[in-house]
Residue frames as a rotation matrix with the C-alpha (Angstrom) as fourth column:
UNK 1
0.735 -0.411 -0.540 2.22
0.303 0.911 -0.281 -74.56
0.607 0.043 0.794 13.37
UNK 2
0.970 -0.189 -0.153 4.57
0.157 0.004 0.988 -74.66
-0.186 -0.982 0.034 15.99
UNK 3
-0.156 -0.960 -0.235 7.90
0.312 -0.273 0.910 -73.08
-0.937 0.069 0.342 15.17
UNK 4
-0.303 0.226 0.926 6.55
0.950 -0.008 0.313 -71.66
0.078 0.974 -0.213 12.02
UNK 5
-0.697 0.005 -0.717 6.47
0.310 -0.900 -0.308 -67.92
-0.646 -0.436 0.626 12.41
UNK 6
0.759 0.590 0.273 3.10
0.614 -0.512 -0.600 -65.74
-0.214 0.624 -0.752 10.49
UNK 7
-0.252 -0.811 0.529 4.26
0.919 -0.372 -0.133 -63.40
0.304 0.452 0.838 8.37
UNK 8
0.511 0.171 0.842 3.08
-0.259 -0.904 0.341 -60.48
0.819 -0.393 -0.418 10.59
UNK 9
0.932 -0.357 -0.063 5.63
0.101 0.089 0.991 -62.27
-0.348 -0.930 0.119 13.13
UNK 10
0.220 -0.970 0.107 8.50
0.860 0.244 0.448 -62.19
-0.460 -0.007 0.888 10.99
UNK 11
0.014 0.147 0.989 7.54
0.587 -0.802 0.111 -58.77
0.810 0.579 -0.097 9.71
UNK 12
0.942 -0.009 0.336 7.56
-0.275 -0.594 0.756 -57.35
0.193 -0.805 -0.562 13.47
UNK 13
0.683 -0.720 -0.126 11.24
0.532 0.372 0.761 -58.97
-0.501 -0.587 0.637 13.43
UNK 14
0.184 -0.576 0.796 12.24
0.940 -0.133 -0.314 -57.35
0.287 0.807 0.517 10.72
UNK 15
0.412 -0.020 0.911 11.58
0.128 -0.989 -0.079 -54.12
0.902 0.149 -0.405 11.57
UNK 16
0.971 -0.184 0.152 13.12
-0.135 0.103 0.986 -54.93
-0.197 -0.978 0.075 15.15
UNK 17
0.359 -0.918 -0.167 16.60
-0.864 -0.395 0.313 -55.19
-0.353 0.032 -0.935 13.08
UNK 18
-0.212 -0.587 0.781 16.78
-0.295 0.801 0.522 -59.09
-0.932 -0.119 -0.343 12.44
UNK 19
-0.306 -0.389 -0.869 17.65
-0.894 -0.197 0.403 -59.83
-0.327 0.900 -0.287 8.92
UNK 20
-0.980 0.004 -0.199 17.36
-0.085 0.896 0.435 -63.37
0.180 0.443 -0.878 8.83
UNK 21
-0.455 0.882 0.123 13.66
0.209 0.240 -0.948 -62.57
-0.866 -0.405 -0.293 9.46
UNK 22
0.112 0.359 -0.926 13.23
-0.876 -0.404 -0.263 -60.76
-0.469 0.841 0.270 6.12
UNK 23
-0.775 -0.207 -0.598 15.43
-0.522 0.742 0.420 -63.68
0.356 0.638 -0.683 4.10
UNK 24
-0.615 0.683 0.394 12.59
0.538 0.729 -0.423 -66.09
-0.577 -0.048 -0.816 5.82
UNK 25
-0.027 0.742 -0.670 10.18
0.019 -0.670 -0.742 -63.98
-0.999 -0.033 0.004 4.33
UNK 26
-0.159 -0.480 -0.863 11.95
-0.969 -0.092 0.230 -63.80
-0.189 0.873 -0.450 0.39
UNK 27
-0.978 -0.093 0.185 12.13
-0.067 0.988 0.140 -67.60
-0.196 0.125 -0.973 1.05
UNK 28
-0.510 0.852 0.120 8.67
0.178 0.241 -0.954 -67.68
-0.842 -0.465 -0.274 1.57
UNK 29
0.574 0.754 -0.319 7.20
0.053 -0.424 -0.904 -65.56
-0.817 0.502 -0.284 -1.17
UNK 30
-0.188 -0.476 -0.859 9.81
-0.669 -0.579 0.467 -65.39
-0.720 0.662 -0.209 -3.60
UNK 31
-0.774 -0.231 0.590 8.49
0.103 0.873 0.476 -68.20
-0.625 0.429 -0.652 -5.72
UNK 32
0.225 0.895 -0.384 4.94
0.764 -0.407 -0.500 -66.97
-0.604 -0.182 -0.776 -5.60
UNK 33
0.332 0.103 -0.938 6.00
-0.426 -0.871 -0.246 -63.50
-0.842 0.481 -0.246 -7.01
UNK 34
-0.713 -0.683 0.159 8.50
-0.221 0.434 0.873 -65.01
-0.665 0.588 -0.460 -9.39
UNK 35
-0.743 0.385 0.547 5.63
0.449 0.893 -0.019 -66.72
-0.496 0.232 -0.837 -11.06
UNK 36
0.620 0.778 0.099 2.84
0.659 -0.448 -0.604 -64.27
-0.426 0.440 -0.791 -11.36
UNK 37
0.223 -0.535 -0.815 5.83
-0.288 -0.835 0.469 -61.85
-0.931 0.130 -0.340 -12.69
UNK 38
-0.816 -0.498 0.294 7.32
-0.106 0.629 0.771 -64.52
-0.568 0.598 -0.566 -14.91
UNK 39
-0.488 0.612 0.622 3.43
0.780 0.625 -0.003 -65.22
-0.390 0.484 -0.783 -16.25
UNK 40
0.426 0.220 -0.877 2.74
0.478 -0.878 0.012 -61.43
-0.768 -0.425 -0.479 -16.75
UNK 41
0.224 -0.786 -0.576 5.51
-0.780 -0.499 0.377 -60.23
-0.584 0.365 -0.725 -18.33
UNK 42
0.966 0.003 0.258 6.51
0.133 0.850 -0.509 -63.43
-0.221 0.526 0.821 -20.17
UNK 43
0.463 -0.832 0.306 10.14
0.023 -0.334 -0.942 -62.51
0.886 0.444 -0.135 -20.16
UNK 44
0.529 -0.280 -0.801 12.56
0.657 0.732 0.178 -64.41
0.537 -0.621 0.572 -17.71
UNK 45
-0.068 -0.997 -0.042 14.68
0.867 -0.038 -0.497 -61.57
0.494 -0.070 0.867 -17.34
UNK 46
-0.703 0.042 0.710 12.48
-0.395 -0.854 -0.340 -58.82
0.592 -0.519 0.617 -16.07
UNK 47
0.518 0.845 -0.134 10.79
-0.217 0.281 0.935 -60.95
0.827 -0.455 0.329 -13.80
UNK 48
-0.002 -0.813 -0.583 13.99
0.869 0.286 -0.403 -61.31
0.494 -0.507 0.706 -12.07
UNK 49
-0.677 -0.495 0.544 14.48
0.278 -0.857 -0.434 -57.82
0.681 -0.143 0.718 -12.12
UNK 50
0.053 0.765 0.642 10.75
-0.516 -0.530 0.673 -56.83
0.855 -0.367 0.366 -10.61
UNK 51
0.752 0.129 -0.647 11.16
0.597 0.285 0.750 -59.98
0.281 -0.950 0.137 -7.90
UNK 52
-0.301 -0.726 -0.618 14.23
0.919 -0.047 -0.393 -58.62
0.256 -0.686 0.681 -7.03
UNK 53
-0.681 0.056 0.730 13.14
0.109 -0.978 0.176 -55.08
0.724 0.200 0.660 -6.96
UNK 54
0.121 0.963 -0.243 10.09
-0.016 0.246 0.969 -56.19
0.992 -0.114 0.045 -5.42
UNK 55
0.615 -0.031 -0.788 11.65
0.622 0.633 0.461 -57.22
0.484 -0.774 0.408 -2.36
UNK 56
-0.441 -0.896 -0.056 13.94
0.884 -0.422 -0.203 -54.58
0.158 -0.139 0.978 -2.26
UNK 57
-0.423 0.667 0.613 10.62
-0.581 -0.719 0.382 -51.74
0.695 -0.194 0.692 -1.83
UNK 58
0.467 0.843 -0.268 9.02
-0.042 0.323 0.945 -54.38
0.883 -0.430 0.186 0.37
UNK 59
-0.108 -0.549 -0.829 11.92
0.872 0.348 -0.343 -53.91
0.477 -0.760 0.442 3.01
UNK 60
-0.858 -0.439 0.266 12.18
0.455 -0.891 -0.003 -50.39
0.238 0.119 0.964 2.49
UNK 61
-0.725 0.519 0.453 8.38
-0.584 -0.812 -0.002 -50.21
0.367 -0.266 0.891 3.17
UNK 62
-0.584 0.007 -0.812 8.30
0.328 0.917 -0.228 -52.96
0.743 -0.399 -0.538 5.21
UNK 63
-0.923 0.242 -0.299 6.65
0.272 -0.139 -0.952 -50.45
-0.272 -0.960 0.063 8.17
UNK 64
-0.768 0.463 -0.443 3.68
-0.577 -0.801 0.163 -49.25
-0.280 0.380 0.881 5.77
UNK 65
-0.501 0.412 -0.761 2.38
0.118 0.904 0.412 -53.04
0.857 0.116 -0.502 5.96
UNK 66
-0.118 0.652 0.749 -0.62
-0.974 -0.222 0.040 -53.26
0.192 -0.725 0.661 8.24
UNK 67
-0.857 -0.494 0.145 -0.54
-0.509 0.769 -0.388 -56.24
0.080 -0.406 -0.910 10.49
UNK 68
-0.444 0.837 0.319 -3.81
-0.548 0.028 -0.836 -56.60
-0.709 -0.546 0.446 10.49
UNK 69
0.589 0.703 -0.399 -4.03
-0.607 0.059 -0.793 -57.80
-0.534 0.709 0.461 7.00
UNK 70
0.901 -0.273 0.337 -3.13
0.369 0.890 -0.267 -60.58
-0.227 0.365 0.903 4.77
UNK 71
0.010 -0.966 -0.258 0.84
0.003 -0.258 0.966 -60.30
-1.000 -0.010 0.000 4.08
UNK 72
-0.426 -0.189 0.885 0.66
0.518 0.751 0.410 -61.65
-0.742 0.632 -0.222 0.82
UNK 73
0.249 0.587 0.771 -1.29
0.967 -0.104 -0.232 -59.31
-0.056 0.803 -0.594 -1.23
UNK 74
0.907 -0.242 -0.344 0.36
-0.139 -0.945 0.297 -56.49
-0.397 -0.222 -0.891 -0.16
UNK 75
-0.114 -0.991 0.066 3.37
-0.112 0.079 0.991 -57.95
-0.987 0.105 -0.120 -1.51
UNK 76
-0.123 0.055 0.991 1.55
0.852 0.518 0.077 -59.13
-0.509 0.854 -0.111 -4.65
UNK 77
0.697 0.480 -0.532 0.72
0.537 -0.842 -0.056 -55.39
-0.475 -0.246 -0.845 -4.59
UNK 78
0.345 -0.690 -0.636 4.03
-0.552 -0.697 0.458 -54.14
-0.759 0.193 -0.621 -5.51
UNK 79
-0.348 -0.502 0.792 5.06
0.412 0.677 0.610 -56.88
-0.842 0.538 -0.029 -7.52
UNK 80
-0.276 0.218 0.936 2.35
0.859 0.493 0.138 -55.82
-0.431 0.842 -0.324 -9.89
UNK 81
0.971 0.046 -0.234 2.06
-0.107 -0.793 -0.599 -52.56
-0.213 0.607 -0.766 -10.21
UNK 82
0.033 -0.929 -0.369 6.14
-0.384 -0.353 0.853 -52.61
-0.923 0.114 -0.369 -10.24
UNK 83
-0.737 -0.282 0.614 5.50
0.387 0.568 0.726 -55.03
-0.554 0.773 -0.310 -13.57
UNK 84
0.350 0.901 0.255 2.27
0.866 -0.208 -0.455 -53.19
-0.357 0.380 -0.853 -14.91
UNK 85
0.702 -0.313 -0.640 4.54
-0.355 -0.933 0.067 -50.14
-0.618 0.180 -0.765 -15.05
UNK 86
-0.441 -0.879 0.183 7.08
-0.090 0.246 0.965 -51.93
-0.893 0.409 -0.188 -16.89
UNK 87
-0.257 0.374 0.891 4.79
0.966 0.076 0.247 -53.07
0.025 0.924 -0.381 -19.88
UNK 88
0.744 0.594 -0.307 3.58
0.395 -0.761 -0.515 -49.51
-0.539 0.262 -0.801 -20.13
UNK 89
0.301 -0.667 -0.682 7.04
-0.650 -0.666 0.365 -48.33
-0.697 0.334 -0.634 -20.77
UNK 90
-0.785 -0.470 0.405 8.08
0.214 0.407 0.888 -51.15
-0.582 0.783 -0.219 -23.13
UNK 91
0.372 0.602 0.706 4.40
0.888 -0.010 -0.459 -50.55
-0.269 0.798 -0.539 -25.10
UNK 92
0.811 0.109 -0.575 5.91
0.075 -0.994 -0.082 -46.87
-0.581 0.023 -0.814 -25.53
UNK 93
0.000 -0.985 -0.172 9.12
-0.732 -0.117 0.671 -47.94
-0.681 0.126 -0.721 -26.75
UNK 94
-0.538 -0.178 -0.824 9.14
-0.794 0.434 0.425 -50.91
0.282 0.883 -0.375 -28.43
UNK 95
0.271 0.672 -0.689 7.58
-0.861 0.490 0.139 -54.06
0.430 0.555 0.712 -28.90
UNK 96
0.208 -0.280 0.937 7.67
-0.641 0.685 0.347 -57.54
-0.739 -0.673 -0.037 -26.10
UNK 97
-0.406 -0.070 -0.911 9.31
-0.651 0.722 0.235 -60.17
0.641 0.689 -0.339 -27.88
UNK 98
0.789 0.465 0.400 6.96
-0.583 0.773 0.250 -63.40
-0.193 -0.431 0.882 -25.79
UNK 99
-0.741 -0.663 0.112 9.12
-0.672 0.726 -0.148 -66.42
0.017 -0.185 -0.983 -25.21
UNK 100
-0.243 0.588 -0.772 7.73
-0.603 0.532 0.594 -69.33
0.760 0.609 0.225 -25.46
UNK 101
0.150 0.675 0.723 5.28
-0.984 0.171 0.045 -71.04
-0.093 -0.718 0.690 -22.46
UNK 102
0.372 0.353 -0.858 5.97
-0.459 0.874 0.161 -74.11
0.807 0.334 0.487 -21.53
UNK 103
-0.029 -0.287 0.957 5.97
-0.933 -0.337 -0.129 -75.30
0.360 -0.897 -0.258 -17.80
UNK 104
0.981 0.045 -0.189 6.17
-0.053 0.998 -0.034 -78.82
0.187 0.043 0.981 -18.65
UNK 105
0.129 -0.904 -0.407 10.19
0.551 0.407 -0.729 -78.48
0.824 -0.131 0.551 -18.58
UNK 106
0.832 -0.131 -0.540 11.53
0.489 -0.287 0.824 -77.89
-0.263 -0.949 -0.175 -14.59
UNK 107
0.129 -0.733 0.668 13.62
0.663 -0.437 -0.608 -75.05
0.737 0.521 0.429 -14.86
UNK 108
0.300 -0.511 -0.806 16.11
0.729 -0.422 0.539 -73.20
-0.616 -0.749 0.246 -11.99
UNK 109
0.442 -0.269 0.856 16.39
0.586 -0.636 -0.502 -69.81
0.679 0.723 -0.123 -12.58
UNK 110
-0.424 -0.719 -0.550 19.20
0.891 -0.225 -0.393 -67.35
0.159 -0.657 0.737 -11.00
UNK 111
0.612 0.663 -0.432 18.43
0.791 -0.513 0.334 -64.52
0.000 -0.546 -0.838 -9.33
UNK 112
0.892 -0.307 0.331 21.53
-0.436 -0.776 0.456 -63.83
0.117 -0.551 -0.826 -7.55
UNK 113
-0.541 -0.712 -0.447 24.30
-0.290 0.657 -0.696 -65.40
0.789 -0.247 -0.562 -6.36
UNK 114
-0.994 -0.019 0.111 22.41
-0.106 0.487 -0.867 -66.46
-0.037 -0.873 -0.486 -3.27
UNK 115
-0.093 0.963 0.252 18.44
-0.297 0.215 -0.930 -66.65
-0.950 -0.161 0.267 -4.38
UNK 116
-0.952 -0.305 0.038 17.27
-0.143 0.551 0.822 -69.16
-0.272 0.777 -0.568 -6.81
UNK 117
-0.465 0.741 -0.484 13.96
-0.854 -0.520 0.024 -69.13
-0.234 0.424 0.875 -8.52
UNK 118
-0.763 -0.156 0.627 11.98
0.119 0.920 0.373 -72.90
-0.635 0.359 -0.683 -9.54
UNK 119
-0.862 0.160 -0.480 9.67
-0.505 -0.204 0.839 -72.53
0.037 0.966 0.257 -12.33
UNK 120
-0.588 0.469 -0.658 8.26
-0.435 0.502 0.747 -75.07
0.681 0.726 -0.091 -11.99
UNK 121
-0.759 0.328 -0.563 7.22
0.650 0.318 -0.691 -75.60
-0.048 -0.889 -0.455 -8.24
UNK 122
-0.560 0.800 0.216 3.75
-0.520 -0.542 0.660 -74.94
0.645 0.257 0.720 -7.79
UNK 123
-0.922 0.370 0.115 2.39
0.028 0.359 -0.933 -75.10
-0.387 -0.857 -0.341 -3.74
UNK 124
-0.582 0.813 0.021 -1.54
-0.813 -0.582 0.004 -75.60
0.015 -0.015 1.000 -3.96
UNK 125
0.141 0.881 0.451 -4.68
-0.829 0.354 -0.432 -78.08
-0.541 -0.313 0.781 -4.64
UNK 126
0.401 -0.427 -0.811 -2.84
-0.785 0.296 -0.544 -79.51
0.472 0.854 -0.217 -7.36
UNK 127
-0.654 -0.756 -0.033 -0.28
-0.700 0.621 -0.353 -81.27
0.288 -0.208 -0.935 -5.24
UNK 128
-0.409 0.327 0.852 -2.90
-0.513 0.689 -0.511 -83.87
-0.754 -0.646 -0.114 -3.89
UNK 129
0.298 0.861 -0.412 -4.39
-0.911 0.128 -0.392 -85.14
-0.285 0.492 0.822 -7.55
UNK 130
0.522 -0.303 0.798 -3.82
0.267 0.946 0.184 -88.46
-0.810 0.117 0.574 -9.13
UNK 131
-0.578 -0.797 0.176 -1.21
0.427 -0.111 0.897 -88.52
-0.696 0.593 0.405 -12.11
UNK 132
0.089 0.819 0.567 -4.46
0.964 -0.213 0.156 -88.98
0.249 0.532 -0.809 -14.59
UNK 133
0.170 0.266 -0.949 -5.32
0.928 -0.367 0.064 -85.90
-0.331 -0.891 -0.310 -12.65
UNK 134
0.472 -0.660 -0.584 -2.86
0.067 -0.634 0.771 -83.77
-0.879 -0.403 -0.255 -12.32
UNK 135
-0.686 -0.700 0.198 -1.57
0.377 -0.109 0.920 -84.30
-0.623 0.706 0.338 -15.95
UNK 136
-0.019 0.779 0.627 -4.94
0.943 -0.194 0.270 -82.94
0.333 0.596 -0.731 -17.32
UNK 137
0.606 0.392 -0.692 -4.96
0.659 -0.735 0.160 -80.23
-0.446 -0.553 -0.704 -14.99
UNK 138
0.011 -0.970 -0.244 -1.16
0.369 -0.223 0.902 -79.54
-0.929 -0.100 0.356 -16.29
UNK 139
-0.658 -0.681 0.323 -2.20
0.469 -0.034 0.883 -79.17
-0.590 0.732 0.342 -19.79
UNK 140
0.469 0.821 -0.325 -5.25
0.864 -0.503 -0.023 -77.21
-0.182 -0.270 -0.946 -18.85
UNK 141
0.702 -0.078 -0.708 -3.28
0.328 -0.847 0.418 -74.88
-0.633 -0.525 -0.569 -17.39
UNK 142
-0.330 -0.872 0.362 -0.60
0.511 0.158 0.845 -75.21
-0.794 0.464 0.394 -20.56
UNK 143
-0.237 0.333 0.913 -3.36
0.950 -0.118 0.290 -74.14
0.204 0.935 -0.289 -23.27
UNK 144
0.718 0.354 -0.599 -4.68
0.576 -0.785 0.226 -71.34
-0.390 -0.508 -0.768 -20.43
UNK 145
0.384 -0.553 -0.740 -0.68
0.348 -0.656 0.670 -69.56
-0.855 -0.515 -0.060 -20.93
UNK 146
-0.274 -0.169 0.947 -0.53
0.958 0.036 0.283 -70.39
-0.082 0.985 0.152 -24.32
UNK 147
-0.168 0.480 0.861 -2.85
0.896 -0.290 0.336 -67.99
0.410 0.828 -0.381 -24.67
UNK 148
0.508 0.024 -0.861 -2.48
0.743 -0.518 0.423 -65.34
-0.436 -0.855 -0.281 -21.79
UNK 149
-0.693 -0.712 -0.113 0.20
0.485 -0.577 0.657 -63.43
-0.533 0.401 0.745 -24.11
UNK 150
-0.703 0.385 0.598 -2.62
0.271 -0.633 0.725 -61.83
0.657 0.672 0.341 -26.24
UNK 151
0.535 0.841 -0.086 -4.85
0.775 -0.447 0.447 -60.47
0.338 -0.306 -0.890 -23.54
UNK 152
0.644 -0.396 0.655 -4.47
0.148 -0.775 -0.614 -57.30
0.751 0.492 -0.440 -22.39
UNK 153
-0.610 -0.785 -0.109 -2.33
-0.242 0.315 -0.918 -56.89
0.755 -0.533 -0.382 -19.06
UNK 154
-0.596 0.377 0.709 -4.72
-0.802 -0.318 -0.506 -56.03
0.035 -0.870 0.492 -16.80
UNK 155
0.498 0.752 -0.431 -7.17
-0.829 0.559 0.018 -58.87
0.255 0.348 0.902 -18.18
UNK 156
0.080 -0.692 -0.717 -3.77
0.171 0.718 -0.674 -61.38
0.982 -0.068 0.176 -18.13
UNK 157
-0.742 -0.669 0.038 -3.03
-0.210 0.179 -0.961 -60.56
0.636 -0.722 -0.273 -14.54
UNK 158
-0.243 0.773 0.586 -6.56
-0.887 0.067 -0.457 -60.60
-0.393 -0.631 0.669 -13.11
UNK 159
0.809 0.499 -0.309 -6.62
-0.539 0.841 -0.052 -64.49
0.234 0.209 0.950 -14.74
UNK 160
-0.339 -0.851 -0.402 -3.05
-0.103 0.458 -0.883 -65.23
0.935 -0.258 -0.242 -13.10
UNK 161
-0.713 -0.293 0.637 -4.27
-0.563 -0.303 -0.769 -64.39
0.418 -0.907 0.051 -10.06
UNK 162
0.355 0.795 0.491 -7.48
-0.917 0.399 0.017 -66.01
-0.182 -0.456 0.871 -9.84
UNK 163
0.790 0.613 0.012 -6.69
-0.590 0.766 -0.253 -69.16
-0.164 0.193 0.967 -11.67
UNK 164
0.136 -0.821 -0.554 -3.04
0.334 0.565 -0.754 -69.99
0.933 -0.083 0.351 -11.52
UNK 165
-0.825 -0.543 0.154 -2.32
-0.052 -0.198 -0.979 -68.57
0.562 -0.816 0.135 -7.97
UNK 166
-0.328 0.777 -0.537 -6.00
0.488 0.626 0.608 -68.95
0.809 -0.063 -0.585 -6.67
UNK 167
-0.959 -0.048 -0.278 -6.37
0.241 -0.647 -0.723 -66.10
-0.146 -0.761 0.633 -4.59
UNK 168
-0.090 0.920 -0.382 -10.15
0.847 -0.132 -0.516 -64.90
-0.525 -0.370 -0.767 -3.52
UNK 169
0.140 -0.011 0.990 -11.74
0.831 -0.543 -0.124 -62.31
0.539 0.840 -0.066 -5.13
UNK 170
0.934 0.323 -0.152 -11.24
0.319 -0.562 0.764 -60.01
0.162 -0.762 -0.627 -2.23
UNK 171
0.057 -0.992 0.116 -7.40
0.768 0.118 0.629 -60.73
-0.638 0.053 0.768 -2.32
UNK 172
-0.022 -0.108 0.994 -7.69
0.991 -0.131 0.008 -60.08
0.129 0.986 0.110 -6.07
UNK 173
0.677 0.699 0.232 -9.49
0.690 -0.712 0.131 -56.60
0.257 0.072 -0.964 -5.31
UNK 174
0.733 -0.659 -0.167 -6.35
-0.435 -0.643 0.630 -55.01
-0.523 -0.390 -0.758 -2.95
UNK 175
0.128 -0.719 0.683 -4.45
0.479 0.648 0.593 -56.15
-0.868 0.251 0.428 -5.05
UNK 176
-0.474 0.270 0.838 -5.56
0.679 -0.493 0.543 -54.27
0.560 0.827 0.051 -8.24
UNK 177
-0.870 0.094 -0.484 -6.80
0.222 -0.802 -0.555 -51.43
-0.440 -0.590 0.677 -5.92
UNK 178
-0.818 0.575 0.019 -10.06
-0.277 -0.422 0.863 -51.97
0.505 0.700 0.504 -7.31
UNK 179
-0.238 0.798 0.554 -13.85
-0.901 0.032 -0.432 -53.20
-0.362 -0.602 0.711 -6.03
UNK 180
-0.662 -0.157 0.733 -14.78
-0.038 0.984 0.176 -56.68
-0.749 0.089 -0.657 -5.81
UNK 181
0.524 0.805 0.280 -18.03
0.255 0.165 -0.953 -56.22
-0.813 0.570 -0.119 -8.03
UNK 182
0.660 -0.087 -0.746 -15.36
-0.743 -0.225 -0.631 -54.79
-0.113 0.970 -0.214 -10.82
UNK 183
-0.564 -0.824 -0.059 -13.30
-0.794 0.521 0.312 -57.65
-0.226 0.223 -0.948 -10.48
UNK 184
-0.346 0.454 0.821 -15.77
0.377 0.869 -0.322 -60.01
-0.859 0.198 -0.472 -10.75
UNK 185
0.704 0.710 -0.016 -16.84
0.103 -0.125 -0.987 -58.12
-0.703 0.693 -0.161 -14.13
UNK 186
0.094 -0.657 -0.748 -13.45
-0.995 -0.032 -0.096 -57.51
0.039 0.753 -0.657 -15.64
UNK 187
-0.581 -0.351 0.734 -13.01
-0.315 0.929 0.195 -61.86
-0.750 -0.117 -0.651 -14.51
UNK 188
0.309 0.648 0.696 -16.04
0.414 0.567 -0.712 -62.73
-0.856 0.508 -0.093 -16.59
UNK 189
0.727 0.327 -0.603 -15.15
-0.229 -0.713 -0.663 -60.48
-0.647 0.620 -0.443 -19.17
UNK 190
-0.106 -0.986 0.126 -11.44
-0.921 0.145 0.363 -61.75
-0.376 -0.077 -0.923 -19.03
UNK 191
-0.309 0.056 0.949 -12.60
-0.215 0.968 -0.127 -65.22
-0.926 -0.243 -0.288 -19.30
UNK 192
0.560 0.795 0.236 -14.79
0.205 0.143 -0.968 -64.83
-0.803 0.590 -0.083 -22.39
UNK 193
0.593 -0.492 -0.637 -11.70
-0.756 -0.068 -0.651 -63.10
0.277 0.868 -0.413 -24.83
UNK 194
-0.537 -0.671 0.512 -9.57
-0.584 0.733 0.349 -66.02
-0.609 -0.111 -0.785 -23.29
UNK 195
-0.313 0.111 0.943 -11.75
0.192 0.980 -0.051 -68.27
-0.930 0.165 -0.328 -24.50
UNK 196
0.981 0.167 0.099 -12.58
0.082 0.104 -0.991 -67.06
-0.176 0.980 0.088 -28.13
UNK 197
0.214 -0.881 -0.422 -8.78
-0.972 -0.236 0.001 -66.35
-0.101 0.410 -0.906 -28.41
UNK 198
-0.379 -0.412 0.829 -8.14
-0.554 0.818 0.153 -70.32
-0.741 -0.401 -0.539 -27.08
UNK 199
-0.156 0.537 -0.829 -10.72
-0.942 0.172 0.288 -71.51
0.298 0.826 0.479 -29.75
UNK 200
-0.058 0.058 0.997 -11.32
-0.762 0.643 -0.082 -74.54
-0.646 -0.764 0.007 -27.27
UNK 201
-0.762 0.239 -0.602 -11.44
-0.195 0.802 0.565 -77.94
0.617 0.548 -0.564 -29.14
UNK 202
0.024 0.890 0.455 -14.77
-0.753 -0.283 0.594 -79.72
0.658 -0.356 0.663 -28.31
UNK 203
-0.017 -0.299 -0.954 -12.77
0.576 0.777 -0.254 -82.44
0.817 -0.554 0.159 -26.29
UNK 204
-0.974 -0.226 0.019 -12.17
0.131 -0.629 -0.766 -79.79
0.185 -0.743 0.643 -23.50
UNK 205
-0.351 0.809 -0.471 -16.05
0.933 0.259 -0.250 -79.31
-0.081 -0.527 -0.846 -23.47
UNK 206
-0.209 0.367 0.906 -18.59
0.399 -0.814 0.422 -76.44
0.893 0.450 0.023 -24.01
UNK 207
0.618 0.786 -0.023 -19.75
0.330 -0.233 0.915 -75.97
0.713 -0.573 -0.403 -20.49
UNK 208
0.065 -0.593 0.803 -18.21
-0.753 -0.557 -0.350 -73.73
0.654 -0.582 -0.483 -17.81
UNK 209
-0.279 -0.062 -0.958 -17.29
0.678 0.694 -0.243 -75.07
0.680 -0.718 -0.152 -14.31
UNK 210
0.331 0.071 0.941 -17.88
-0.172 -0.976 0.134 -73.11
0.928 -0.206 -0.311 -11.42
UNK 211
-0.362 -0.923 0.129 -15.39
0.029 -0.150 -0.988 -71.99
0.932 -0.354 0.081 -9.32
UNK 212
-0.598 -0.051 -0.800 -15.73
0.732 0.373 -0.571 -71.82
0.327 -0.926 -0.186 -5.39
UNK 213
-0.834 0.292 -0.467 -16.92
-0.034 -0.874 -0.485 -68.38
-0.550 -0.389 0.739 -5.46
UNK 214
-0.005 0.955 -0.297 -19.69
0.192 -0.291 -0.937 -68.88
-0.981 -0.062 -0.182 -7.88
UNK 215
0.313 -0.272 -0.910 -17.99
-0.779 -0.622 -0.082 -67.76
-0.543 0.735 -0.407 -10.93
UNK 216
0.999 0.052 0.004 -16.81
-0.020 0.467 -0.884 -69.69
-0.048 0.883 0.467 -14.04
UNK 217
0.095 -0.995 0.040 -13.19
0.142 0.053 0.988 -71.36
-0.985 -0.089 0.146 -14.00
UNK 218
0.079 -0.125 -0.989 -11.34
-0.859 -0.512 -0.004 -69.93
-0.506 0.850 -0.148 -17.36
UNK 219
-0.198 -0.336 -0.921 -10.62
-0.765 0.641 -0.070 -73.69
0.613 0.690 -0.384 -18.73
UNK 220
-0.388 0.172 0.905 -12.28
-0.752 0.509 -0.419 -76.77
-0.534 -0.843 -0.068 -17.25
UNK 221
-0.973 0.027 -0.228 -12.29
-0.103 0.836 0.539 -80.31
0.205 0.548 -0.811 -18.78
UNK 222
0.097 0.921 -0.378 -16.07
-0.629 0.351 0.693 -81.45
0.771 0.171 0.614 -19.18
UNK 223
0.701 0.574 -0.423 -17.60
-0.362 0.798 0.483 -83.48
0.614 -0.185 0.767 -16.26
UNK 224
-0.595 -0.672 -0.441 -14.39
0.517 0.100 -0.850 -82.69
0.615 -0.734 0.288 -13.89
């Protein structure tokens, strides 16, 4: 799009010295992380901490980004190990206390004094359904987080990524620094303790969907 810089153009500005190229950049992604941090971690306050942090290693190794490759997953990159290390040290120490999931109420959360988090904004296929739709999809995706707190992390982030943030398994792979055939086996594998944990009512239906890639979406209404 005209006047719409890639983010391997505003990443060659940055490192050329112009600031307000990074802040485009934060704008850009800082919802995005915010989210898969916030759905991860379940705990408002160190998801702050890791976006901010996050961004604050992605400047600092802002030149170790290859231009050649998606921006985005390299960023989701740090986000999550920077939050995968965090639950290691709180399982050593003490017990997560979970808050309570519910992305039915829009909620602004502070960062900073100058960067502001929305909860509830969520860019994707979604935004084009009918109400009908789009409120089924909403409370799909309401029973999905319910349960997301009892899987383990790795299992919980490798079903944020596919199915709330919808990223390819290829994405998914450099991302978790791992091979697409094991992501597609830890996804199916993921999918199966979601669902005996979810205990599915038989309104919701018995039969998978399948997903663009071939694979099985974690929670699909019958006969959508």
């Amino acid at each position: 799009m005209e006047g719409y810089p890639t983010d391997q153009e505003l990443v060659r500005q940055t490192l050329a010295g112009d600031l307000q190229a990074f802040e485009s950049i934060v704008e850009r992604y800082q919802q995005a992380v915010y989210r898969i941090l916030y759905r991860l971690l379940r705990n408002r306050q160190e998801a702050e901490d890791i976006a901010q942090e996050t961004f604050l290693r992605c400047y600092r190794h802002l030149e170790k980004f290859d231009p050649e490759r998606p921006f985005a997953p390299w960023l989701y990159r740090i986000a999550t190990n920077l939050a995968l290390s965090s639950l290691r040290q709180l399982s050593r120490h003490r017990l997560l206390t979970w808050e309570t999931c519910d992305n039915r109420v829009s909620e602004t959360q502070t960062v900073d004094s100058g960067q502001r988090y929305d909860l509830a904004s969520r860019e994707g296929p979604s935004r084009g359904l009918d109400p009908e739709a789009a409120w089924e999809r909403k409370e799909v995706g309401l029973e999905i987080a319910g349960a997301l707190k009892s899987l383990k992390p790795l299992d919980r982030l490798i079903i944020i990524l596919r199915y709330f943030e919808e990223l390819s398994y290829d994405e998914i792979a450099y991302i978790m620094q791992a091979r697409r055939n094991s992501v597609e086996v830890r996804l199916f594998r993921a999918r199966q303790k979601l669902r005996s944990i979810m205990r599915l009512q038989p309104e919701w239906g018995n039969t998978p969907h399948q997903d663009q890639e071939g694979g099985e979406s974690a929670c699909i209404p019958a006969g959508k």
